[in-house]
PyMOL CGO cylinders between C-alpha atoms (Angstrom):
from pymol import cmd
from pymol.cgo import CYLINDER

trace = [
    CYLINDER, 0.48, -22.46, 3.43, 4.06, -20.89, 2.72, 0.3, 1, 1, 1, 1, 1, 1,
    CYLINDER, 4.06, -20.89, 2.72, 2.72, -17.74, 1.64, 0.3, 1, 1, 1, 1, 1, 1,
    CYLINDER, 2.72, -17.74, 1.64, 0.79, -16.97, 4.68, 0.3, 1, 1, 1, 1, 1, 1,
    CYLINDER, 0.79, -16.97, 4.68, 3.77, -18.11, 6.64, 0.3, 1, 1, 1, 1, 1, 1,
    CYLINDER, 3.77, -18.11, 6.64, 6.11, -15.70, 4.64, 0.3, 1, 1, 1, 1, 1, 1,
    CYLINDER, 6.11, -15.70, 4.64, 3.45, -13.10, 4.66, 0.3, 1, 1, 1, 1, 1, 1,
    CYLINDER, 3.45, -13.10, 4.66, 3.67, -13.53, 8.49, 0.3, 1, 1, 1, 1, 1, 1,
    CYLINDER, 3.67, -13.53, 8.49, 7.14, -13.13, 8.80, 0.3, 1, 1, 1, 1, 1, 1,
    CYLINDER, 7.14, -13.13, 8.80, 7.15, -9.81, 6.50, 0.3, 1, 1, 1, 1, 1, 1,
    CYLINDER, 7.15, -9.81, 6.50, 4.76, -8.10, 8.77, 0.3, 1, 1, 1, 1, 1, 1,
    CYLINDER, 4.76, -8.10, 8.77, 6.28, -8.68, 11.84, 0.3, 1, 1, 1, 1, 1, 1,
    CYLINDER, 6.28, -8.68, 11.84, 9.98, -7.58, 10.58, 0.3, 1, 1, 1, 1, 1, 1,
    CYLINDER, 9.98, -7.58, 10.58, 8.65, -4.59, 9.05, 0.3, 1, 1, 1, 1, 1, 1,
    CYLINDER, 8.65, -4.59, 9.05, 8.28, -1.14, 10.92, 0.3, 1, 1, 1, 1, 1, 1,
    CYLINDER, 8.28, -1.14, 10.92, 5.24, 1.34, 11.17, 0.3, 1, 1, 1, 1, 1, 1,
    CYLINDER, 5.24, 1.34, 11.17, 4.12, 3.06, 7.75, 0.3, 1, 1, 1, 1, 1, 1,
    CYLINDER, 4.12, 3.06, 7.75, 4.91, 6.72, 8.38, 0.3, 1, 1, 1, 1, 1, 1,
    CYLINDER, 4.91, 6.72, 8.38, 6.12, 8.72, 5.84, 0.3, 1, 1, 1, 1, 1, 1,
    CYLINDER, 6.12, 8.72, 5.84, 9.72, 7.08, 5.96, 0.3, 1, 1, 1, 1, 1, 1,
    CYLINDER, 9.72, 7.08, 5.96, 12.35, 6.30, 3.60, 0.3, 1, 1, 1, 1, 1, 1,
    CYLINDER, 12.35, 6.30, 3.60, 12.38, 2.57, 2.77, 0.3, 1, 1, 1, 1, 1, 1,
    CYLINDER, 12.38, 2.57, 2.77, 16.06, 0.79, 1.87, 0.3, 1, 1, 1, 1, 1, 1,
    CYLINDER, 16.06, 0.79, 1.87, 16.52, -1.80, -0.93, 0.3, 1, 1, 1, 1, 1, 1,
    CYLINDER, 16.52, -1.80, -0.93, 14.94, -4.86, 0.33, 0.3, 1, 1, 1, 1, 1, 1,
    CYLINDER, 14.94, -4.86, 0.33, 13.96, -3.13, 3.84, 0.3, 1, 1, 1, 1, 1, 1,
    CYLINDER, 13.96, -3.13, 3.84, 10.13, -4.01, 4.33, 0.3, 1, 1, 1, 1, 1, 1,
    CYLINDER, 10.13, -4.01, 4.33, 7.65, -1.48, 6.35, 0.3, 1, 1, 1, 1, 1, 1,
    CYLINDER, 7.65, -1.48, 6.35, 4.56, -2.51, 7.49, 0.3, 1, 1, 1, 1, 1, 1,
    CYLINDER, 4.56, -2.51, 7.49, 1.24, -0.92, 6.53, 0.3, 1, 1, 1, 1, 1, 1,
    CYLINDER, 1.24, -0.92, 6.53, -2.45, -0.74, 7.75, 0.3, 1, 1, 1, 1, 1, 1,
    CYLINDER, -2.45, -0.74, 7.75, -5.24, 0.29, 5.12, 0.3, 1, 1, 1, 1, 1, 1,
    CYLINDER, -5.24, 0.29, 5.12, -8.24, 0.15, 6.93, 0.3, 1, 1, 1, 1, 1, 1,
    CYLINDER, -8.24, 0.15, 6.93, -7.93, -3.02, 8.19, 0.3, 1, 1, 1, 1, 1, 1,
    CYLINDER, -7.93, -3.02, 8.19, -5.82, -4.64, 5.56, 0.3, 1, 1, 1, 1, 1, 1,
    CYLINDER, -5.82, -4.64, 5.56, -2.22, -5.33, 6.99, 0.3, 1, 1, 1, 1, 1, 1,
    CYLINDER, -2.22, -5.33, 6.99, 0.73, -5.76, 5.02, 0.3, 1, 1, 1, 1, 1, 1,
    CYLINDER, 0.73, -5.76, 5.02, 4.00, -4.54, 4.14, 0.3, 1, 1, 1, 1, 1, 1,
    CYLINDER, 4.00, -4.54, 4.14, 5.80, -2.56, 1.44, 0.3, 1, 1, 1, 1, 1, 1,
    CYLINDER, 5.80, -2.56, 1.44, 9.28, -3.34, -0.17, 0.3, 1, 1, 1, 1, 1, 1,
    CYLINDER, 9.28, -3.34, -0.17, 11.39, -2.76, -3.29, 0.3, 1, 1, 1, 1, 1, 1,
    CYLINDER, 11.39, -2.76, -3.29, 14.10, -3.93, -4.83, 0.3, 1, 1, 1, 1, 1, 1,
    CYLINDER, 14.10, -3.93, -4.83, 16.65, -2.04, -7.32, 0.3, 1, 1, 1, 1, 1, 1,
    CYLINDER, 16.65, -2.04, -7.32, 16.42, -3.21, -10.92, 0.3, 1, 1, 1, 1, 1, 1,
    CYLINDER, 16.42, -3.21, -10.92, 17.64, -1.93, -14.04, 0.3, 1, 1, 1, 1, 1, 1,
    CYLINDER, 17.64, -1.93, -14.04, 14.96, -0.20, -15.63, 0.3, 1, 1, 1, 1, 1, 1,
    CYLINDER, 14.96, -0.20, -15.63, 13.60, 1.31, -11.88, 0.3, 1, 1, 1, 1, 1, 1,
    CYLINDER, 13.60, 1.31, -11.88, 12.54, 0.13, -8.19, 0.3, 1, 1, 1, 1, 1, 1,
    CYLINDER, 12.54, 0.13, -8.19, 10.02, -2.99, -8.40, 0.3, 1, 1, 1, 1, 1, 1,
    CYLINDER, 10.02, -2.99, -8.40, 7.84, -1.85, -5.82, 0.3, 1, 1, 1, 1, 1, 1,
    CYLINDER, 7.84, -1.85, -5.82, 6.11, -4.87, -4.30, 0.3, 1, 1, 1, 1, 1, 1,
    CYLINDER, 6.11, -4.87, -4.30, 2.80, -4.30, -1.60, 0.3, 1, 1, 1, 1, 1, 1,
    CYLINDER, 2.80, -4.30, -1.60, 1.10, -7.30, -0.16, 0.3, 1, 1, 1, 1, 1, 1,
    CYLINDER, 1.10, -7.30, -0.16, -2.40, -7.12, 1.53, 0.3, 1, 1, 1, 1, 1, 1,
    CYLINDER, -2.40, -7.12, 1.53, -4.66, -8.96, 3.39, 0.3, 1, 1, 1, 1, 1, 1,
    CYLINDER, -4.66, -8.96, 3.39, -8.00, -7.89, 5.08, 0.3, 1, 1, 1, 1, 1, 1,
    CYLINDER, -8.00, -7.89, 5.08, -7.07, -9.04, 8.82, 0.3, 1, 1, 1, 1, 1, 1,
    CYLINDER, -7.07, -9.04, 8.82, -4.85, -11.96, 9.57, 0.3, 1, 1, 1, 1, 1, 1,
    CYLINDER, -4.85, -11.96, 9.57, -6.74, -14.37, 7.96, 0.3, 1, 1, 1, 1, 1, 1,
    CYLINDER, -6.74, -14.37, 7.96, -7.73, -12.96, 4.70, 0.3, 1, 1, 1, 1, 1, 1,
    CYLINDER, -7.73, -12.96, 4.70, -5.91, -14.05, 1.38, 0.3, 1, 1, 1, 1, 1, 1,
    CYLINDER, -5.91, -14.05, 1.38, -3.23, -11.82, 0.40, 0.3, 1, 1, 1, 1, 1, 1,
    CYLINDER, -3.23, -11.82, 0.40, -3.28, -10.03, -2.65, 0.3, 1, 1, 1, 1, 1, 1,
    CYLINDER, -3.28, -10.03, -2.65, 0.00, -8.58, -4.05, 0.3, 1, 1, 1, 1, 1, 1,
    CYLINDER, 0.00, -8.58, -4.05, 0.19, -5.18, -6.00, 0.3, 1, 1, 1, 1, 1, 1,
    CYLINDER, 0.19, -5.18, -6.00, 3.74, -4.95, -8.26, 0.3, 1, 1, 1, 1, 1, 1,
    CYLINDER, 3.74, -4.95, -8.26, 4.91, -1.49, -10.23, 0.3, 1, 1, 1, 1, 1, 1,
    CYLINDER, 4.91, -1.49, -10.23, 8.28, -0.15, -11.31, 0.3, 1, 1, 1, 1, 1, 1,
    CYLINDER, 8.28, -0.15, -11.31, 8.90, 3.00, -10.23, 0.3, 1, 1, 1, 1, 1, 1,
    CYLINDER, 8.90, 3.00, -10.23, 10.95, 5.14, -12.08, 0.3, 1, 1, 1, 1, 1, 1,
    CYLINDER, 10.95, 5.14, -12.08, 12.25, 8.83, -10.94, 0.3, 1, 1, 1, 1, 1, 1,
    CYLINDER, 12.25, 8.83, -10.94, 9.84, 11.53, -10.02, 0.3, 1, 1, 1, 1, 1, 1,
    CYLINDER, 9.84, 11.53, -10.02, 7.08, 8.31, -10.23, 0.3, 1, 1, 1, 1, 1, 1,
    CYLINDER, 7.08, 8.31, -10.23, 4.53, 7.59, -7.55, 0.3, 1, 1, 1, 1, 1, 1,
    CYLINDER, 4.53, 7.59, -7.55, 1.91, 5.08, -7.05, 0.3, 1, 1, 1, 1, 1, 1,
    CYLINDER, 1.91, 5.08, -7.05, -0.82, 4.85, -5.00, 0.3, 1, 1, 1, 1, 1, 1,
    CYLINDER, -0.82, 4.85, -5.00, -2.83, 2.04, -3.05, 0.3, 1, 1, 1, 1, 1, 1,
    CYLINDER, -2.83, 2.04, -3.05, -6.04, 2.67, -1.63, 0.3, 1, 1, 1, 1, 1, 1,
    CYLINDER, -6.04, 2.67, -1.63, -9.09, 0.80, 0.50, 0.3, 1, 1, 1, 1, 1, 1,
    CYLINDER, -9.09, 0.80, 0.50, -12.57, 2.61, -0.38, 0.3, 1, 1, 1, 1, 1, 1,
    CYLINDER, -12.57, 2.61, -0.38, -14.32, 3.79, 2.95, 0.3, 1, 1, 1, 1, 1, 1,
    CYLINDER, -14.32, 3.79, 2.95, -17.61, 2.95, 4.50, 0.3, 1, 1, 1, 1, 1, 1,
    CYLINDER, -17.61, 2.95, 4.50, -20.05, 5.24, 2.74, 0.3, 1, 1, 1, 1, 1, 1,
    CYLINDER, -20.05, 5.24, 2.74, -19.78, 8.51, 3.48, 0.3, 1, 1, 1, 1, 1, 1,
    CYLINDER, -19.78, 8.51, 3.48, -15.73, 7.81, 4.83, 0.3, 1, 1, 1, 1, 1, 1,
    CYLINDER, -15.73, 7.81, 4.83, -12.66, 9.24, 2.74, 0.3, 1, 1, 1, 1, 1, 1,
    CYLINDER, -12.66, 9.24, 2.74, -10.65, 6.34, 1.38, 0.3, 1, 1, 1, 1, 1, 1,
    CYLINDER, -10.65, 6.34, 1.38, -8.00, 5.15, 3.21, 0.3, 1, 1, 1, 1, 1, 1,
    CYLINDER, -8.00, 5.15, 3.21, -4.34, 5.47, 0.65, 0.3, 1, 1, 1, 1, 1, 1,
    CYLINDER, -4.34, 5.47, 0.65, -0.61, 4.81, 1.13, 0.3, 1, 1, 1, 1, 1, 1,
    CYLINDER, -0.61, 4.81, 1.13, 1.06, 6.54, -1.02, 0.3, 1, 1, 1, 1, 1, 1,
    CYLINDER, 1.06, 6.54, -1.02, 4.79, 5.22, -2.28, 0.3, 1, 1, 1, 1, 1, 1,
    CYLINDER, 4.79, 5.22, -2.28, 7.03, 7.45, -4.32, 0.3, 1, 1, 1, 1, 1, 1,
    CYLINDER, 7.03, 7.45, -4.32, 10.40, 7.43, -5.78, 0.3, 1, 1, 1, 1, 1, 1,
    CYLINDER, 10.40, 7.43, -5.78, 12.34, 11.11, -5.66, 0.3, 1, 1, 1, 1, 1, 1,
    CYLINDER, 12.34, 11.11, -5.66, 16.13, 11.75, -5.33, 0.3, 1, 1, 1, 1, 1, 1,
    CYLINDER, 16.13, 11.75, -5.33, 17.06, 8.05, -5.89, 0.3, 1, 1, 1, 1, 1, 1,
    CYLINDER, 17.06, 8.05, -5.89, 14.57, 7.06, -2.79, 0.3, 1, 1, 1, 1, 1, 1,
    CYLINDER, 14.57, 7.06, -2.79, 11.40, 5.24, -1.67, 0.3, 1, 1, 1, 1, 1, 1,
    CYLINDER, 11.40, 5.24, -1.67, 9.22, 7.29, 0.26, 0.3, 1, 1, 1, 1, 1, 1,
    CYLINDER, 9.22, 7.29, 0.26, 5.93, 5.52, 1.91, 0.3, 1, 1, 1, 1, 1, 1,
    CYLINDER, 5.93, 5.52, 1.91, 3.27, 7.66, 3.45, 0.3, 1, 1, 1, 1, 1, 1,
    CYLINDER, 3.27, 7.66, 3.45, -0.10, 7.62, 4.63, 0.3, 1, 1, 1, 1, 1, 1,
    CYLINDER, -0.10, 7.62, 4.63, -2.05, 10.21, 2.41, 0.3, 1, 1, 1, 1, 1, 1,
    CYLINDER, -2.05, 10.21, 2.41, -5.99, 11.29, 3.64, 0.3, 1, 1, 1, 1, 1, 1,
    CYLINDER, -5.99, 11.29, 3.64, -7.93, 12.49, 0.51, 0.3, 1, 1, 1, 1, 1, 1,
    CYLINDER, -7.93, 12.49, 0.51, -10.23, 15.45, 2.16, 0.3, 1, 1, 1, 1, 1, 1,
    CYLINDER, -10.23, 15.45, 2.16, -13.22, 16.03, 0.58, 0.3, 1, 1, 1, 1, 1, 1,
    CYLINDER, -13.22, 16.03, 0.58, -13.45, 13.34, -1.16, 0.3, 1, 1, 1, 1, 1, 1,
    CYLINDER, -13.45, 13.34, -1.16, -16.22, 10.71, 0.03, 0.3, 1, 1, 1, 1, 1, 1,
    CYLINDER, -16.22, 10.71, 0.03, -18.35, 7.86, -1.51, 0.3, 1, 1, 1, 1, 1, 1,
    CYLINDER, -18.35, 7.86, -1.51, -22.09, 8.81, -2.11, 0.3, 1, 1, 1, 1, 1, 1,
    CYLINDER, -22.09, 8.81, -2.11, -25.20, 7.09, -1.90, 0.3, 1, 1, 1, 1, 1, 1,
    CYLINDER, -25.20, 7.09, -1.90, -26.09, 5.81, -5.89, 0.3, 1, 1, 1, 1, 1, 1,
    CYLINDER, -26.09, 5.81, -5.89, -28.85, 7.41, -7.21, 0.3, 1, 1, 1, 1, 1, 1,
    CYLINDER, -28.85, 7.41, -7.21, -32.05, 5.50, -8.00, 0.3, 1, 1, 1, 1, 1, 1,
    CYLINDER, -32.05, 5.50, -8.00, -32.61, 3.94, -11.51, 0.3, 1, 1, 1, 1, 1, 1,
    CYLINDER, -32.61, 3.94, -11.51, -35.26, 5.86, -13.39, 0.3, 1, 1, 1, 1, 1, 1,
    CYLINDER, -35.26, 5.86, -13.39, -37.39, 4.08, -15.73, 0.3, 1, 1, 1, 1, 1, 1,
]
cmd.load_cgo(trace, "trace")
């Protein structure tokens, strides 16, 4: 119960995902497709420990994604789209000494029907 609560407070101090600068322990929100959550980071020695928690709506279990980011490093989180849809990505990258979240479409790039099995 005290994550969802904590979860719940993260998202509604955080701001908009849009291509912003984020500050040492500064969350931002962000929307994948229907999967809320927020984005912060905190200065360590060997890099920024980026930390993104997710959850698919307000009630779905949140699920928490973790990297250090050194310089020039980025990292990516993505929710596949309905078939035929581009995925939906954030992307979060570390340049000049800051944390940079933005919302990055992948044209071109959709999911296809499988193919059938041959026998």
């Amino acid at each position: 119960m005290y994550r969802y609560i904590a979860f719940a407070a993260l998202c509604m101090a955080a701001m908009p995902a849009h291509a912003d600068e984020l500050g040492a322990m500064k969350a931002e929100s962000i929307d994948l497709a229907g999967f809320l959550g927020v984005v912060y980071y905190t200065p360590q020695e060997d890099g920024y420990r980026v930390v993104t928690t997710l959850a698919q709506g307000e009630a779905g279990l949140p699920v928490r994604f973790v990297a250090t980011l050194t310089e020039n490093q980025i990292v990516a989180v993505s929710v596949p789209g309905k078939l035929g849809e581009s995925d939906q990505i954030i992307k979060i990258s570390r340049v000049g000494g800051k944390l940079v979240v933005s919302p990055q479409p992948i044209d071109g790039i959709v999911v296809s029907s499988p193919k059938p099995a041959v026998d």
